[in-house]
N, C-alpha and C positions, 0 to 999 in steps of 0.2 A: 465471210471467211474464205471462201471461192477464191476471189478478186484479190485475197491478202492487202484488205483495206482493213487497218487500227480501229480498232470498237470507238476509242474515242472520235474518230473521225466517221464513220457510218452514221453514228449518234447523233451528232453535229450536223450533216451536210444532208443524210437521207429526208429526214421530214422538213429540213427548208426548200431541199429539190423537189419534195410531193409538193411541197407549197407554192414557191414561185416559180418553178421551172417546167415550164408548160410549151414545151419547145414542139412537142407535137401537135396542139391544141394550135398554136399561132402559124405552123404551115399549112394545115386544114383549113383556117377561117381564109387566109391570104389564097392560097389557090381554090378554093369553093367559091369566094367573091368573084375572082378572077372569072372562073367557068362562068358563070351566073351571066356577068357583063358580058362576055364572047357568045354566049347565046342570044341574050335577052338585049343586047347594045340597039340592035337597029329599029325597035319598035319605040313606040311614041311616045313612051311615058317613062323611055330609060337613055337621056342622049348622053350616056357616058363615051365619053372616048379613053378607049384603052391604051393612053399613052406612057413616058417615064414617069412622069412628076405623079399619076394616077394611081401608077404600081407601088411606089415608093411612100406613098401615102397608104394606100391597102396594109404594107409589109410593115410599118411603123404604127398603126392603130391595134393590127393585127396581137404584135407584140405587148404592149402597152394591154390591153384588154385578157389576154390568154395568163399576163400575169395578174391579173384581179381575177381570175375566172377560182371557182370552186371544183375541187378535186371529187367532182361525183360524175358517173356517168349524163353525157349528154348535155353538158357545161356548154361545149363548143359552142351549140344553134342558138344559147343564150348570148353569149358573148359576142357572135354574129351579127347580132341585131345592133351594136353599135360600131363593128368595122363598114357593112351597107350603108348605115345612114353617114356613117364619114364621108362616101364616097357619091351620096344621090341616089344607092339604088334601094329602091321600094322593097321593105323589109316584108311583104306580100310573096316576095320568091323564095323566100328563104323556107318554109314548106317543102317545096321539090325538094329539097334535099333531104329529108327528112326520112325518105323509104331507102337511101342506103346508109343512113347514117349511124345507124346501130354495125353495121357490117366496120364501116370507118373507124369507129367506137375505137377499135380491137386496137389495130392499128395506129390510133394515137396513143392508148395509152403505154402501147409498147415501146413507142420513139420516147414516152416522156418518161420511164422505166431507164430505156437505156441511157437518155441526157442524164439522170439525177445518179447513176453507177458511175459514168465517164468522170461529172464532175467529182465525187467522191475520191474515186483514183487518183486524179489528180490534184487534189487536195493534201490527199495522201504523200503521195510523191512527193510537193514542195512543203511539207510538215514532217519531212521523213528526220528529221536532225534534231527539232523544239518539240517532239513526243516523248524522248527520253526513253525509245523502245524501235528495233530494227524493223522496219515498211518493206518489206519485200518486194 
């Protein structure tokens, strides 16, 4: 009501965006892999090189997985475990992350909060004419 998004369209877009849009969930796993490899690259049981094709691959599972992932707390380190193994790195580090990731928690579900509003809005907006009712 805030937002002056249509019931019909909240109704519609809110519980698909809790569902697949997990837009916070897939930048967390992509830069926590990221860190992981920038620490852990030069030791001997991790010879990732953090190159394009590397990241681009991270950023592409990353998504792919964050939209399979379940809307419960602490989904992310589940989902995790198959952006790592996409990439070689030993799903054994994935733990360290693990003591601030209740703090992170917060923080992604509020980016994934504010993704499923935006898309709404805009939803809104380009159904403003086939509602049969003024979209402010």
């Amino acid at each position: 009501q805030n937002l002056k998004v249509s019931p019909k369209v909240a109704n519609f877009s809110l519980p698909l965006g809790a569902t697949m849009n997990m837009d916070g969930t897939a930048l967390y796993e992509g830069v926590a892999i990221i860190f992981m490899i920038q620490i852990y690259g030069g030791l001997a049981d991790v010879p990732i090189v953090l190159g394009a094709m590397t990241t681009f691959l991270i950023f592409i599972t990353a998504v792919l997985a964050s939209v399979g992932a379940a809307a419960v707390p602490n989904a992310g380190l589940v989902t995790m475990v198959i952006v790592a193994s996409a990439v070689g790195l030993p799903i054994y580090y994935i733990p360290l992350i693990f003591a601030v990731d209740a703090f992170l928690d917060m923080f992604r579900t509020s980016t994934n909060v504010v993704g499923d509003s935006v898309g709404a809005i805009v939803v809104n907006r380009l159904e403003r004419g086939r509602l049969g009712e003024s979209a402010a």
